[in-house]
N, C-alpha and C positions, 0 to 999 in steps of 0.2 A: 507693757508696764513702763510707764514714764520714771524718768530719773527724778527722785526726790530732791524736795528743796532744798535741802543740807548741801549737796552736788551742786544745784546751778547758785550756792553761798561762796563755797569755798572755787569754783570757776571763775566766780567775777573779780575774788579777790588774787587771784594769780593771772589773769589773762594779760597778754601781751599780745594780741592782736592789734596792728599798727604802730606799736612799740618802734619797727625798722623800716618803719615803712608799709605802705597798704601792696607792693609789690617783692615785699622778703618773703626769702622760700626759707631760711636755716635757722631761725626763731633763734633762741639763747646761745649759738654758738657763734653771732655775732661778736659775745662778750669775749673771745679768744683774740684779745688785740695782737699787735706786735710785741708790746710793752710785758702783756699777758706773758709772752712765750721766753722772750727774754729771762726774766724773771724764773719762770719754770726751769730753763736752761741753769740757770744759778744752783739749783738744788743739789745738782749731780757734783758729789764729793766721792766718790769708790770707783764708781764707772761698772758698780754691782749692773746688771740686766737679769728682769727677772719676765719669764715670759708666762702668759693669762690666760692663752688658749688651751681649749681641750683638742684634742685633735680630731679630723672629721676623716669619720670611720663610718662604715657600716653599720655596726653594734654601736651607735649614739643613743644622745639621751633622746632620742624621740622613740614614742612608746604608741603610738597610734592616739593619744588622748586630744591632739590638737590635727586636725583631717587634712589632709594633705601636704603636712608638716613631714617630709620622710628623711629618713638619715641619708649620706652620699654614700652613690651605690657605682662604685668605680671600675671600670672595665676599659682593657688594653685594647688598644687599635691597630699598634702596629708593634711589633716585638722584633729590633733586630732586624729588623727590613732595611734592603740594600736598595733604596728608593731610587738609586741613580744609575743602576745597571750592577751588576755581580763585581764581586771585588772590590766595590767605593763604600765609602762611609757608611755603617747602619744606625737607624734613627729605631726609637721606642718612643708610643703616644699613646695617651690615657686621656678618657672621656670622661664627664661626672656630672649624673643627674642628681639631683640635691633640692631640697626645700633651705633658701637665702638665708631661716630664720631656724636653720637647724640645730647649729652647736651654738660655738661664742659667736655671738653679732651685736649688732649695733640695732635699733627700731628705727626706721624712716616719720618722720612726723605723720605722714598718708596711711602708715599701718592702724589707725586708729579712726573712727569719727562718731562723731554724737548729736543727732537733732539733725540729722543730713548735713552736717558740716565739718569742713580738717580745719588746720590752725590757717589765723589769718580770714576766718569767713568763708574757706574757700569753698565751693558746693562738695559734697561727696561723689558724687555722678563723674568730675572729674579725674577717678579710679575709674580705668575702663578696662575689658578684658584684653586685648589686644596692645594696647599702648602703656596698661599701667596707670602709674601715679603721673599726671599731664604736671602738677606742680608739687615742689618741695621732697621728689624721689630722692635715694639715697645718693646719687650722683650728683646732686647739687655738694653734696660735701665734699668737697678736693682736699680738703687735707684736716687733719681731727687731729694737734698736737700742742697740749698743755699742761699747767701741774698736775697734776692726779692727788688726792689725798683719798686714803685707806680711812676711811672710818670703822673698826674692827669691835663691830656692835656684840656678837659672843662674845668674845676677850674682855670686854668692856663690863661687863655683866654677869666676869666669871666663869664661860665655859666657853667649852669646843664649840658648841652647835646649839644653837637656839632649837627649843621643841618646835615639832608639828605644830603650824597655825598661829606661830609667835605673831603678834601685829608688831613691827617698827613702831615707834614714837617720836617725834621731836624730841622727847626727854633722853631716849636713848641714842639719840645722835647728839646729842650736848655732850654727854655720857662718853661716847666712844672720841667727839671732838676734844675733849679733856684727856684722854688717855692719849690721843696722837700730838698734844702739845704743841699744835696751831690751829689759826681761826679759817676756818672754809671761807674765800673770798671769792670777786667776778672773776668768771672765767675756768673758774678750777672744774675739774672735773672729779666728781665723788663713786668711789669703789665702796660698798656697802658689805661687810662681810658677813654672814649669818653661820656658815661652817654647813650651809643645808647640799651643797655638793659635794660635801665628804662618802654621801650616800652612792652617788655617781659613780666617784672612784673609786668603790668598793665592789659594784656592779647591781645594785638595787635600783635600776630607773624607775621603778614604779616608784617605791620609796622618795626615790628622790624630786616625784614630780608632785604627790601629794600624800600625805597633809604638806605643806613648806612653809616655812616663817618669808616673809617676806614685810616690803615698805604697806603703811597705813595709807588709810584715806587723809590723815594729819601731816604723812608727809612733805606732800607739794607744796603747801606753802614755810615749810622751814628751806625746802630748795629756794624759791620765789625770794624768799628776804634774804637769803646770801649770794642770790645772781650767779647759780650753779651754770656753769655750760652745758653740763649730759651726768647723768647716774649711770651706772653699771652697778649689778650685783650677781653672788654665786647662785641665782636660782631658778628653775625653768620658767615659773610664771611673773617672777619683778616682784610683782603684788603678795599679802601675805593671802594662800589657799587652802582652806574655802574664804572665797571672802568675810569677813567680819563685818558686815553688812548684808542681812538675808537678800540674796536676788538681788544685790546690788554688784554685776561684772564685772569685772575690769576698773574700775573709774578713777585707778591710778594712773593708769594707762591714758586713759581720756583725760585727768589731770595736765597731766605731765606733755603729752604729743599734742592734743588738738589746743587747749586754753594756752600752754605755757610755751609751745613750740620749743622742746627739751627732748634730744633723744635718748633715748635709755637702753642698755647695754642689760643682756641675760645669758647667764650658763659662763661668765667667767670665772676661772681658778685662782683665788684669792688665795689657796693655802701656802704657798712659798713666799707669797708677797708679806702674810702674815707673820711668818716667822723671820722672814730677813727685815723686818720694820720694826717688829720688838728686838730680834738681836741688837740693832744700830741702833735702836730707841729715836728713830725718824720716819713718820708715818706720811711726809709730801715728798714728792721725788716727778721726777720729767717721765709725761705718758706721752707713748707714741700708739693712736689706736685709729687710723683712717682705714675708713670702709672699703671693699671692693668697689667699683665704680660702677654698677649696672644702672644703666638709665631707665629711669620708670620703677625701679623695686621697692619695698617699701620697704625691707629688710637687707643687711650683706653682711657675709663673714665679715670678722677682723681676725688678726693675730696679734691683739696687743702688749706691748713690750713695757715693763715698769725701768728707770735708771734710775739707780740709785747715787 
């Protein structure tokens, strides 16, 4: 089934293909200047630190629904071992196989392609099984550090938790922009709260992984015209699930990574970020969220940090 022409409408009107160059691998997070970061730096009035991660456990939110996606499955190597002969220092060491895109992470622009193609034109064949993503892995990101603003679309709208299958809107990201009392400008990085991981931390992953409210196929271009750096939101698939488009998959994802070269962040905990932003009644603050560095992956943890 070919992608509808509504998709390759709203693709041509976000694309940024050659935008940095016919040789940029980090699409929108060019817009995180120097100027950018300073600025972000300015926000922090408390020196509040509010931290976004889930923690990566065994009992994670992956529930088998995405193949090969497995929770970290952590085992000791060496326990109290006197590595250097009896009576000298003992060392403990811990192993951890894990699927990159298992808790809170960040998407690699290569986790995504459409028409045999990733952002930038680049072929898809250049995902190989051995090497990976050849261009644009998550390793090109050396460092992911700028304003953050909470758009806190529940709150926004009245409640805890958006229902199963809510579609985000542009309308309701004006909506939740209005209640955070500044404008999403380049560079910022946008946290989307829905309240759909409240499910998680009560221990319903299935719950939590579907139905989920999540971002529309409208969304990407309300990021496009305010020159977002990356989205993150609380939910395992980004997108709102089932699609709100029959049989049409992912194509926020395809939006977002291959057209717009914007990476986007799932499974982070907005709930502390939510209440210490309406305590203060300030919703932008300094985000620290750089990837693990694995070359070639198309996905890596983060543990990212909000300041308030």
């Amino acid at each position: 089934m070919s992608l509808p022409d509504a998709f390759h409408g709203i693709a041509k009107r976000v694309n940024n293909w050659g935008r940095w160059g016919s040789d940029d691998e980090i699409g929108t997070l060019n817009l995180i200047t120097d100027e950018v970061v300073r600025e972000a730096a300015a926000t922090v009035r408390t020196g509040l630190r509010v931290p976004l991660a889930l923690p990566l456990q065994q009992d994670g939110v992956q529930t088998g629904m995405i193949p090969g996606r497995v929770n970290p499955l952590h085992a000791m190597v060496q326990i109290n071992q006197e590595i250097f002969g009896p009576g000298t220092v003992a060392c403990s060491d811990d192993v951890v196989t894990m699927g990159l895109q298992a808790a809170t992470h960040w998407d690699a622009l290569p986790h995504i392609s459409h028409s045999g193609r990733l952002y930038n034109g680049r072929p898809a064949h250049t995902v190989t099984p051995h090497g990976g993503a050849a261009f644009s892995g998550i390793g090109t990101v050396r460092h992911l550090v700028s304003r953050g603003v909470l758009l806190d679309v529940a709150r926004a709208r009245g409640t805890d938790r958006l229902g199963g299958g809510y579609a985000i809107t542009p309308e309701d990201l004006d909506a939740a922009e209005e209640l955070a009392g500044t404008r999403v400008r380049a560079g910022d990085i946008v946290l989307v709260r829905t309240g759909q991981i409240q499910a998680c931390l009560a221990g319903d992953r299935h719950g939590y992984a579907y139905p989920s409210s999540g971002l529309s196929i409208r969304t990407p271009e309300w990021f496009h015209a305010r020159d977002v750096a990356a989205v993150a939101n609380d939910t395992l698939t980004f997108e709102v699930f089932p699609p709100e488009v029959e049989d049409l998959w992912l194509p926020v994802h395809a939006l977002d990574l291959v057209e717009m070269g914007m990476p986007q962040g799932q499974n982070w905990n907005l709930e502390k970020l939510s209440t210490a932003c309406g305590e203060v009644g300030r919703y932008a603050f300094l985000l620290t969220a750089t990837p693990e560095p694995f070359t070639g992956a198309t996905g890596s943890p983060v543990a990212p940090v909000a300041v308030l």
